[in-house]
N, C-alpha and C positions, 0 to 999 in steps of 0.2 A: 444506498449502498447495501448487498445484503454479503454477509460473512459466512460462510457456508464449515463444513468441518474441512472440507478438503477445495474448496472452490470459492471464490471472489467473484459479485458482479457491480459493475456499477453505472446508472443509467442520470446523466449529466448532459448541460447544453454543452460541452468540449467536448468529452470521452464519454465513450459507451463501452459497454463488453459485459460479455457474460459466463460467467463457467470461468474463468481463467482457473486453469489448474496449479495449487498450490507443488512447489517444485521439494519442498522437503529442505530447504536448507530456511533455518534460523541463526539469526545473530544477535547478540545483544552489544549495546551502545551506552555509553554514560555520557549527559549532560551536566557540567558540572553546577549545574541551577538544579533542572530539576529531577536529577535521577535516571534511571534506566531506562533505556529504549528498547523496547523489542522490535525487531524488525523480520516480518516474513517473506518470504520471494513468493512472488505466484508469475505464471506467464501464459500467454495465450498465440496465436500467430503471428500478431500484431506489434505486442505488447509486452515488456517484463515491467510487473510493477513490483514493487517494494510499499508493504501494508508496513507503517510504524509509530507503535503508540509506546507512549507514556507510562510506566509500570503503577504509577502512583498519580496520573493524572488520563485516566481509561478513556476519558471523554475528548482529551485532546492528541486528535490521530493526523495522519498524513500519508498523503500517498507520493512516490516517486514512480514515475511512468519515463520507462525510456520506450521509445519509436523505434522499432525494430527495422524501419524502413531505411531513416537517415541518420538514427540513433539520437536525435535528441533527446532533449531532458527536462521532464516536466517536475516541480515542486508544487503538490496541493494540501492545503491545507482547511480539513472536516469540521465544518462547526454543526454543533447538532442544535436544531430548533426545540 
């Protein structure tokens, strides 16, 4: 996954994409475990994912990908080697 200032890509055996352009809306989330979630919108033709990490745990992110096609709904979750 590379995190760009303005752009998302990410090349995976499921999903692929590149450039998804960051849409400008952010949100924030509270888990009452463990804290704030930042969540950013980015979307591509394909694609609107939802980038959202952990304010206090940077390392643990996730991505929500809906299917622009049939609108499903993907939940992933990033572990870094």
């Amino acid at each position: 996954m590379n995190i760009g200032q303005n752009s998302l890509s990410l090349i995976s055996k499921n999903f692929t994409f590149e450039n998804a352009k960051k849409t400008g809306r952010n949100e924030m989330y509270n888990d009452s475990v463990k804290g704030d979630i930042l969540a950013t919108q980015y979307k591509t033709t394909y694609y609107e994912i939802v980038l959202m990490r952990y304010v206090n745990y940077p390392n643990e992110v996730y991505l929500k990908i809906i299917d622009l096609q049939d609108y499903t709904n993907y939940l992933i979750h990033l572990h870094n080697k």
